[in-house]
C-alpha positions, 0 to 999 in steps of 0.5 A: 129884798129890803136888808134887815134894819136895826137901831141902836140905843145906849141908856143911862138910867139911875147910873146904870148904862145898857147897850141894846141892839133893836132889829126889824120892826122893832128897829125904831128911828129917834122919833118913834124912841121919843114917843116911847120915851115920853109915853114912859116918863108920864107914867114914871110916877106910877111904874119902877121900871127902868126905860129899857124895859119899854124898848120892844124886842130888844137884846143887850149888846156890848159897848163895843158892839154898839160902837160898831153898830155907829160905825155901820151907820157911818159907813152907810151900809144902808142896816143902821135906822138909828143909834141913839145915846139916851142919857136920863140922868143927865136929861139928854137925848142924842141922835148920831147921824150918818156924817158922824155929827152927834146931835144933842138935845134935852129929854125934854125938848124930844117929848115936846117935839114928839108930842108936837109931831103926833098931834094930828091922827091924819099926817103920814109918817113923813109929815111927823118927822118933819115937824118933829125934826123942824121943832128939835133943829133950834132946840139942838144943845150941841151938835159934834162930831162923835169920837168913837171909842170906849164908852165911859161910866157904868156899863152892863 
């Protein structure tokens, strides 16, 4: 039996920061929240809902509970799909990995990336991650070794 799997995400949005926690098959990876993600900035001019809103099955969390949720993925419990830090203000998207590195990139490199990845209806699942992750490697702004702590700004 497959352990239950969940993501991860903290937004900022218009100086506000939310912590969601996503479970099952609404857990969604870096590249399957770029997609969403872009889908949402081209129909931004259109819409006043905020990012979070378009996050499926989502729940709030506490900054805290989503520190423990970058510790479960460091600890390689196997549960964690992503933990992601979406910061629309500043137009940065990261991606923690499982090492503890924090990877960054501009928003607008991820919507390329996934645009790039999703352009042919015959790749599977693997392929697009592929080339989505071969398009941002280049592309990284920095990439760090996260320091756990208390969130900074804003929080709901």
């Amino acid at each position: 039996m497959n352990p239950r799997r969940f993501s991860a995400l903290r937004v900022t949005q218009d100086g506000r920061t939310d912590h969601l926690l996503a479970e099952g098959n609404a857990a969604m990876d870096a590249y399957h929240t770029a997609l969403r993600l872009r889908d949402y900035l081209l129909r931004k001019s259109s819409s006043t809902g905020r990012f979070v809103q378009a996050i499926p099955a989502a729940m709030a969390i506490t900054p805290d509970e989503f520190w423990e949720c970058a510790d479960g993925l460091r600890q390689g419990t196997g549960r964690m799909k992503a933990v992601l830090d979406i910061d629309l203000d500043q137009g940065r998207f990261s991606a923690l990995d499982a090492v503890g590195c924090q990877d960054v990139y501009a928003i607008r490199d991820v919507c390329v990336a996934a645009r790039h990845a999703s352009q042919q209806d015959c790749l599977q699942w693997e392929q697009r991650l592929g080339i989505f992750i071969k398009y941002l490697e280049p592309r990284a702004i920095r990439c760090e070794e996260s320091q756990v702590g208390p969130p900074v700004g804003p929080a709901m």
